[in-house]
ZADO-1210 file (C-alpha; in nm, 4 decimals, padded with zeros to 6 digits):
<atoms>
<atom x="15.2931" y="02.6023" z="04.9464" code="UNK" pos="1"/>
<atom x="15.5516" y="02.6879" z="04.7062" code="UNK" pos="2"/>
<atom x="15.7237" y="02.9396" z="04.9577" code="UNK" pos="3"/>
<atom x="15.7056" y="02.7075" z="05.2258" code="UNK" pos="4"/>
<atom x="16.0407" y="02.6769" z="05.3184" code="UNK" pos="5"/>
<atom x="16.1850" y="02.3009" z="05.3702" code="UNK" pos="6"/>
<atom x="16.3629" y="02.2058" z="05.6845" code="UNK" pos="7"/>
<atom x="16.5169" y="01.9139" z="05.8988" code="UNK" pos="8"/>
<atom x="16.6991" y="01.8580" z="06.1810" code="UNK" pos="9"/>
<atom x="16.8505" y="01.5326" z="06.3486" code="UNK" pos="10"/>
<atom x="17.0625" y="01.4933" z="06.6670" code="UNK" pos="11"/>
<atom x="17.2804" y="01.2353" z="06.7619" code="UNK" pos="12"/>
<atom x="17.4467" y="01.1243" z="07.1143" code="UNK" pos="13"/>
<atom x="17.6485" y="00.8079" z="07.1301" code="UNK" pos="14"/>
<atom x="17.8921" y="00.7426" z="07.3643" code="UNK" pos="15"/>
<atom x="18.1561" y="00.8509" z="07.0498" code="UNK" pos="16"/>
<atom x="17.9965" y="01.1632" z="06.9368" code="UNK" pos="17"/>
<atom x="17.7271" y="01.4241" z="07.0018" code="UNK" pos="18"/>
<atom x="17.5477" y="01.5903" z="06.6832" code="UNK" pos="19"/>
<atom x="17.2949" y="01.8707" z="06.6133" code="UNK" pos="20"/>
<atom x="17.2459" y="01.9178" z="06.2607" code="UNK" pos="21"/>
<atom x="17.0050" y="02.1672" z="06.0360" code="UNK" pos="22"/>
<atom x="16.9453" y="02.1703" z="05.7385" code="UNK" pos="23"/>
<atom x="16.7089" y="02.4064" z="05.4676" code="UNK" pos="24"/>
<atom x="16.6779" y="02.3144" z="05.1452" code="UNK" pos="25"/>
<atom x="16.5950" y="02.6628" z="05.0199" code="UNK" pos="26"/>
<atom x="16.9099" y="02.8749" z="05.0934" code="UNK" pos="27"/>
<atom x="17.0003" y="03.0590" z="05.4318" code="UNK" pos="28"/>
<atom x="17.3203" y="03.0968" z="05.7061" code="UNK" pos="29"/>
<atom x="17.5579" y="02.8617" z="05.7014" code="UNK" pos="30"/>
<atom x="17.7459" y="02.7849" z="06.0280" code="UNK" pos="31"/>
<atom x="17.9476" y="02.4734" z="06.0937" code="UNK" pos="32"/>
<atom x="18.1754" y="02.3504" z="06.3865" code="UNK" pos="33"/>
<atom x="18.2537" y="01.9715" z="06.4271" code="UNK" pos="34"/>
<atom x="18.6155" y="01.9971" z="06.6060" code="UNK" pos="35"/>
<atom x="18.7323" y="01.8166" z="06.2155" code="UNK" pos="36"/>
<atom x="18.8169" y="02.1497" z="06.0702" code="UNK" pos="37"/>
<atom x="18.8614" y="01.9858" z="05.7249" code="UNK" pos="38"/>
<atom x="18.5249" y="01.8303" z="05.7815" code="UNK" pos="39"/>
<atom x="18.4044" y="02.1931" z="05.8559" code="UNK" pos="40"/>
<atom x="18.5327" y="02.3227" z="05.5008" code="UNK" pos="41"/>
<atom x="18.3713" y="02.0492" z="05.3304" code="UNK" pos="42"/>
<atom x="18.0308" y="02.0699" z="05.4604" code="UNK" pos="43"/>
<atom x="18.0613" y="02.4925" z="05.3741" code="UNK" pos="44"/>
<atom x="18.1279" y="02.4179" z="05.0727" code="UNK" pos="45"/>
<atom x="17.8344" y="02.1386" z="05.0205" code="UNK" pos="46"/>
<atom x="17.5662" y="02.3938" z="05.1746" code="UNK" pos="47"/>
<atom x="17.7241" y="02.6679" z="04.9802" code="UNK" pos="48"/>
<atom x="17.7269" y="02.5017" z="04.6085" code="UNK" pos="49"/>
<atom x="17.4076" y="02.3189" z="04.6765" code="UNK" pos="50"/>
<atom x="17.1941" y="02.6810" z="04.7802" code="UNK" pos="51"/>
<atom x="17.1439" y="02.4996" z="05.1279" code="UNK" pos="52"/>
<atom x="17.1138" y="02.6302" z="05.4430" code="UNK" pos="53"/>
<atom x="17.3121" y="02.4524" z="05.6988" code="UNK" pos="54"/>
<atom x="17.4102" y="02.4334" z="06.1118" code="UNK" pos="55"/>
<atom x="17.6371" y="02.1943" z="06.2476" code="UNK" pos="56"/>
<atom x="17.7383" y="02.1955" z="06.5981" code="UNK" pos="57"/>
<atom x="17.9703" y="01.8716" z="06.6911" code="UNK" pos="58"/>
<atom x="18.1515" y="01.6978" z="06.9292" code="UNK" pos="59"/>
<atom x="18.2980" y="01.3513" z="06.9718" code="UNK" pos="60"/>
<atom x="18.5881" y="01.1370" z="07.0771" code="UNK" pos="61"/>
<atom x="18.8159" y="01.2991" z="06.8274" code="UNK" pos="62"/>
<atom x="19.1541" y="01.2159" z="07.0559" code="UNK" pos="63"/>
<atom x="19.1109" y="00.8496" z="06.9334" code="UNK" pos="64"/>
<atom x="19.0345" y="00.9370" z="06.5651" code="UNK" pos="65"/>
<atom x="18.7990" y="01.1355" z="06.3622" code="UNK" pos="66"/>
<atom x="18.6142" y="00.8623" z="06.2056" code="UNK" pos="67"/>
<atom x="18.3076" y="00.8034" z="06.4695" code="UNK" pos="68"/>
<atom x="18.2557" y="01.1891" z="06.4089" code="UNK" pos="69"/>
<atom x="18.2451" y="01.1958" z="05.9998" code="UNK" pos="70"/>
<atom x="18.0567" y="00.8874" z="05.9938" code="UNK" pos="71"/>
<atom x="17.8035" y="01.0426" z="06.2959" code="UNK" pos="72"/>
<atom x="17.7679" y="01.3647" z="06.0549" code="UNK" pos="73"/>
<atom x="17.7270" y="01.1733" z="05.7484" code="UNK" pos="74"/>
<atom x="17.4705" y="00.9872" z="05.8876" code="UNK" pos="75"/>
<atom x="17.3020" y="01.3162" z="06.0397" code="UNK" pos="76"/>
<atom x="17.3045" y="01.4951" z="05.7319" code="UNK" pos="77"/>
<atom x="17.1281" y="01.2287" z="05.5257" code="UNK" pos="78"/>
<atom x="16.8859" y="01.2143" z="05.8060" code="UNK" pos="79"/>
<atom x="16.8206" y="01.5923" z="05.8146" code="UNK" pos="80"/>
<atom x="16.8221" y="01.5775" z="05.4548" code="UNK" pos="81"/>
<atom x="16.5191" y="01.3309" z="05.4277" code="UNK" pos="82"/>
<atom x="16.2900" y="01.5178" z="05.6591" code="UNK" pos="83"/>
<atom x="16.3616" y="01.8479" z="05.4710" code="UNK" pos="84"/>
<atom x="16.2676" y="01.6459" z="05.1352" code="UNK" pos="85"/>
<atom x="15.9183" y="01.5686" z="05.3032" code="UNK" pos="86"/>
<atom x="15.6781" y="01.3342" z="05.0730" code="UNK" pos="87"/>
<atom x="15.9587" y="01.4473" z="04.7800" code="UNK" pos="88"/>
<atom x="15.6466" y="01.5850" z="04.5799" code="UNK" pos="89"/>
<atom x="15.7412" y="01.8230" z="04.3000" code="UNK" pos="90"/>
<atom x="16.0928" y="01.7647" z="04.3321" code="UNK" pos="91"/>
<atom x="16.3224" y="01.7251" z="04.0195" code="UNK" pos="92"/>
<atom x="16.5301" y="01.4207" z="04.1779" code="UNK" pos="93"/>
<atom x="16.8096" y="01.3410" z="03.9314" code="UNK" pos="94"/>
<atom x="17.0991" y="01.5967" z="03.9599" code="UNK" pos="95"/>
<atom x="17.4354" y="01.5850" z="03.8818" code="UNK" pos="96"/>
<atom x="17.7431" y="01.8325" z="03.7878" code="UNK" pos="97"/>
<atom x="18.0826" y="01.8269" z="03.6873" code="UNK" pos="98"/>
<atom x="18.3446" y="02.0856" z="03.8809" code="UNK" pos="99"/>
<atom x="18.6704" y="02.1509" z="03.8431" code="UNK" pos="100"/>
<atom x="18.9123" y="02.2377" z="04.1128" code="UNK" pos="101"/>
<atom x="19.2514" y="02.3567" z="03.9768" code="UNK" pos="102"/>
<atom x="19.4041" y="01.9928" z="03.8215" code="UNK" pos="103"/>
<atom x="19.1047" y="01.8129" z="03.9494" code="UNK" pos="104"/>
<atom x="18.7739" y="01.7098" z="03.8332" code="UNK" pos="105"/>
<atom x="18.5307" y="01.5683" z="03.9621" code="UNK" pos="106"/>
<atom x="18.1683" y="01.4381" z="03.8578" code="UNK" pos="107"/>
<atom x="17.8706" y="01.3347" z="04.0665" code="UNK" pos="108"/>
<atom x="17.4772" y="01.1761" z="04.0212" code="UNK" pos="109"/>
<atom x="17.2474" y="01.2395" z="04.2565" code="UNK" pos="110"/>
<atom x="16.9424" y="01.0448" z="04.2189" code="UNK" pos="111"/>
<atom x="16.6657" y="01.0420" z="04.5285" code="UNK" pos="112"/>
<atom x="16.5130" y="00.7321" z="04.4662" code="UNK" pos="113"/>
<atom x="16.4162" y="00.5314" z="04.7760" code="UNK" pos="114"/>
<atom x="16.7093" y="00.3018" z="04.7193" code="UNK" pos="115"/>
<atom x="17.0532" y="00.3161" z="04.9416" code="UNK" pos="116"/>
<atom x="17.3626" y="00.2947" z="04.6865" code="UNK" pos="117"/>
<atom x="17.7360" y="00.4767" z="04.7023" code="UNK" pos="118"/>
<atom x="17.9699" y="00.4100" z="04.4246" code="UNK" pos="119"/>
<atom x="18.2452" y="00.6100" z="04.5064" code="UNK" pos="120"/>
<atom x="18.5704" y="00.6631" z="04.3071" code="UNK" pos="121"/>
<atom x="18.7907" y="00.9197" z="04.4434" code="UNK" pos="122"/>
<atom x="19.1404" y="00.8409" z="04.4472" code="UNK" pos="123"/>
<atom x="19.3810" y="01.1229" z="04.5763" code="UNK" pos="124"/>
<atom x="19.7108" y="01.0580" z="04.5596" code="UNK" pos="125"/>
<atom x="19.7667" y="01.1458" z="04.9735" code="UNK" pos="126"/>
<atom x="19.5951" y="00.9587" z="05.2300" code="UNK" pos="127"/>
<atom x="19.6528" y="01.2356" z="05.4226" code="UNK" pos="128"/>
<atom x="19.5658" y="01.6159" z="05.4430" code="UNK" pos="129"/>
<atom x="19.7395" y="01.7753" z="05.7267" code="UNK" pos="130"/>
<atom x="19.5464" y="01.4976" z="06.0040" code="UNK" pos="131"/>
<atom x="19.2521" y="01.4374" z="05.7982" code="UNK" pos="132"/>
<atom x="19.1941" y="01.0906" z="05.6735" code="UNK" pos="133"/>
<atom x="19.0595" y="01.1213" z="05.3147" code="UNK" pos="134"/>
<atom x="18.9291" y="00.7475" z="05.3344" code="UNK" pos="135"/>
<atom x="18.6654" y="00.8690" z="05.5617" code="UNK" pos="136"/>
<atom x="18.5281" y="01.0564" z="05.2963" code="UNK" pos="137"/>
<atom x="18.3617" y="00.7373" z="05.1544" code="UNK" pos="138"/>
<atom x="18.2293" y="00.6845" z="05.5336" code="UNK" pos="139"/>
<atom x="18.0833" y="01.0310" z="05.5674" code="UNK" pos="140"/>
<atom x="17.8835" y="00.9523" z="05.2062" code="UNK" pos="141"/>
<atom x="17.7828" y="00.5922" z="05.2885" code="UNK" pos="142"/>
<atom x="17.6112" y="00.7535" z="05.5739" code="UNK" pos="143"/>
<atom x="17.4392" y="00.9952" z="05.3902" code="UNK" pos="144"/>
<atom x="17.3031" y="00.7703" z="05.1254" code="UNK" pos="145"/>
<atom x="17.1837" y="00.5323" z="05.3623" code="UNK" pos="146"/>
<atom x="16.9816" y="00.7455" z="05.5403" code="UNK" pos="147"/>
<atom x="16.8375" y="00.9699" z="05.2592" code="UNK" pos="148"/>
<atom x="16.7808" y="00.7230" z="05.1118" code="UNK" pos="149"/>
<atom x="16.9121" y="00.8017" z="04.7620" code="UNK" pos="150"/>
<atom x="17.1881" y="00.6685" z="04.5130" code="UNK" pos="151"/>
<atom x="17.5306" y="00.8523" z="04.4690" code="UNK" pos="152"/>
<atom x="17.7894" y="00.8446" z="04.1922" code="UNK" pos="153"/>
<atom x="18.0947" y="00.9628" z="04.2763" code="UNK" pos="154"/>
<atom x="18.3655" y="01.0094" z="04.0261" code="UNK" pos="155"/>
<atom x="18.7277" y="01.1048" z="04.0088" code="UNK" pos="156"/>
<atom x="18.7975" y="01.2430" z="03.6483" code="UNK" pos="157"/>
<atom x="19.1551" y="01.3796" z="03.6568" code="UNK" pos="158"/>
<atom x="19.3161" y="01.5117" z="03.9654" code="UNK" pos="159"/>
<atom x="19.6691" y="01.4009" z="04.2111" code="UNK" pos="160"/>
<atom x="19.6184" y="01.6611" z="04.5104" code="UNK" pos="161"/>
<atom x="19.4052" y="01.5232" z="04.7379" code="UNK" pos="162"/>
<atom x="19.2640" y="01.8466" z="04.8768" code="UNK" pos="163"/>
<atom x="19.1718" y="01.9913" z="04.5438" code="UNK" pos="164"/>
<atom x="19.0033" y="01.6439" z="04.4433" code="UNK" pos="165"/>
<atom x="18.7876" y="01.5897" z="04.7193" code="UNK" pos="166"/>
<atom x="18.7103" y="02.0421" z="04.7237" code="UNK" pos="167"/>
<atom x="18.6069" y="01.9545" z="04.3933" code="UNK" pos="168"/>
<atom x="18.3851" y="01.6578" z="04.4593" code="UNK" pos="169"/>
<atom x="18.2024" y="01.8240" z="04.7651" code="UNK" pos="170"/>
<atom x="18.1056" y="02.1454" z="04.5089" code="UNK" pos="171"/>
<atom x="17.9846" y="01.8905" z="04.2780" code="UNK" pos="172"/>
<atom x="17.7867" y="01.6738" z="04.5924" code="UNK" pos="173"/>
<atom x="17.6300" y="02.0422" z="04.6289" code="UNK" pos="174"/>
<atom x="17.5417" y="02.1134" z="04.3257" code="UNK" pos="175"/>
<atom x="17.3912" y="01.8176" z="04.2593" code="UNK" pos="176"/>
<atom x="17.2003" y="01.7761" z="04.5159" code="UNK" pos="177"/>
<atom x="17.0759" y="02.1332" z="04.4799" code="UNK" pos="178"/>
<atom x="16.9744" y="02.0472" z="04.1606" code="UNK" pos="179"/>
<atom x="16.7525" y="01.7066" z="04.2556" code="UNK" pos="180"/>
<atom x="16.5465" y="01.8844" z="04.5166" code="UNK" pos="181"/>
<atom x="16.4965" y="02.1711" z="04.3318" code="UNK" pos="182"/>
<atom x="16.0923" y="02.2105" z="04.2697" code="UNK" pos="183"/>
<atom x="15.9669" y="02.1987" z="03.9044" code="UNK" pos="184"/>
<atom x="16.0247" y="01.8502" z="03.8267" code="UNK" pos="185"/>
<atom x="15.8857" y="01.7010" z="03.5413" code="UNK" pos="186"/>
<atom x="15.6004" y="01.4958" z="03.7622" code="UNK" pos="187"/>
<atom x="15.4530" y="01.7566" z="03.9887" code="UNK" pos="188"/>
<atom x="15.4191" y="01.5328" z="04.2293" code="UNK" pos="189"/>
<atom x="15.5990" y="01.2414" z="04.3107" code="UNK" pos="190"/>
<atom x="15.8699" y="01.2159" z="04.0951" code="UNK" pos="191"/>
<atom x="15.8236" y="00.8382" z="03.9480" code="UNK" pos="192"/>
<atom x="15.6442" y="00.6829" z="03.6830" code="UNK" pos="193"/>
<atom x="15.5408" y="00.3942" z="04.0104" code="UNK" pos="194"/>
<atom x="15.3900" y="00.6523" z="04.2040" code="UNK" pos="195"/>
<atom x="15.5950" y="00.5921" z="04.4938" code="UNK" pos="196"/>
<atom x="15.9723" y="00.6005" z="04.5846" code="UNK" pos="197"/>
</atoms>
């Protein structure tokens, strides 16, 4: 089972937004289009950094605002996310990594433990980049976390320009994640001294 390759998928319709989301844990094409195109960059980059294989295709009421549509994805891709990770067996589950973007840094913990927790701490000095709300960040990762489920450290270590701050915190959100479902983990199978997660 080792080459098995590990896959979800999750769709979404709401009267706000309409989601199809893909992802595969074990590398592959990435291709994203959500209407948000900073939204788009961010989830490249995620898939990209984390070895993931990843297809978004998204619509929603972006005329009023973009938030029902980064909260829908978030929500999608932590959904995806957990039926890729299966039973978790074998999995490593901690990761975390450290990335710098020009001025910025940025650190994040990954840990896939059962339990829903976000403590975020990015603050760019824009709330702005071109139309892109950067407080909806937090929304698109409360989503995920709450539907992995999984806990999520988010930390802003130096940084002013908001677009190289939150670049570098969604290569770091990759990597990390890359790094907790990676197989080889110290267990074998489920990753916990409990047995379960």
């Amino acid at each position: 089972m080792a080459d098995r390759k590990r896959f979800g998928e999750e769709k979404r319709n709401t009267k706000e937004t309409c989601i199809k989301m893909v992802i595969g844990l074990d590398g592959g094409p990435v291709a994203v289009r959500t209407g948000v195109p900073f939204l788009d960059h961010m989830l490249v980059l995620f898939a990209a950094h984390g070895g993931f294989s990843l297809s978004v295709s998204a619509k929603g009421d972006t005329n009023v605002d973009d938030h029902h549509l980064v909260e829908d994805a978030g929500i999608c891709l932590g959904k995806a996310f957990a039926k890729a990770l299966g039973d978790k067996k074998g999995i490593s589950r901690y990761g975390d990594a450290m990335v710098p973007m020009d001025e910025a840094l940025a650190q994040v913990a990954l840990d896939i433990s059962g339990r829903s927790h976000l403590s975020y701490g990015l603050e760019p000095a824009n709330r702005k980049i071109k139309d892109f709300d950067v407080q909806l960040v937090e929304e698109f990762l409360l989503g995920f976390v709450r539907n992995v489920p999984c806990t999520l450290h988010v930390r802003q270590l130096a940084g002013r320009n908001a677009h190289h701050v939150i670049e570098a915190a969604f290569k770091a959100f990759g990597r990390a994640a890359g790094r907790a479902v990676a197989r080889g983990g110290p267990f074998g199978g489920t990753p916990s001294t409990k047995g379960v997660l």
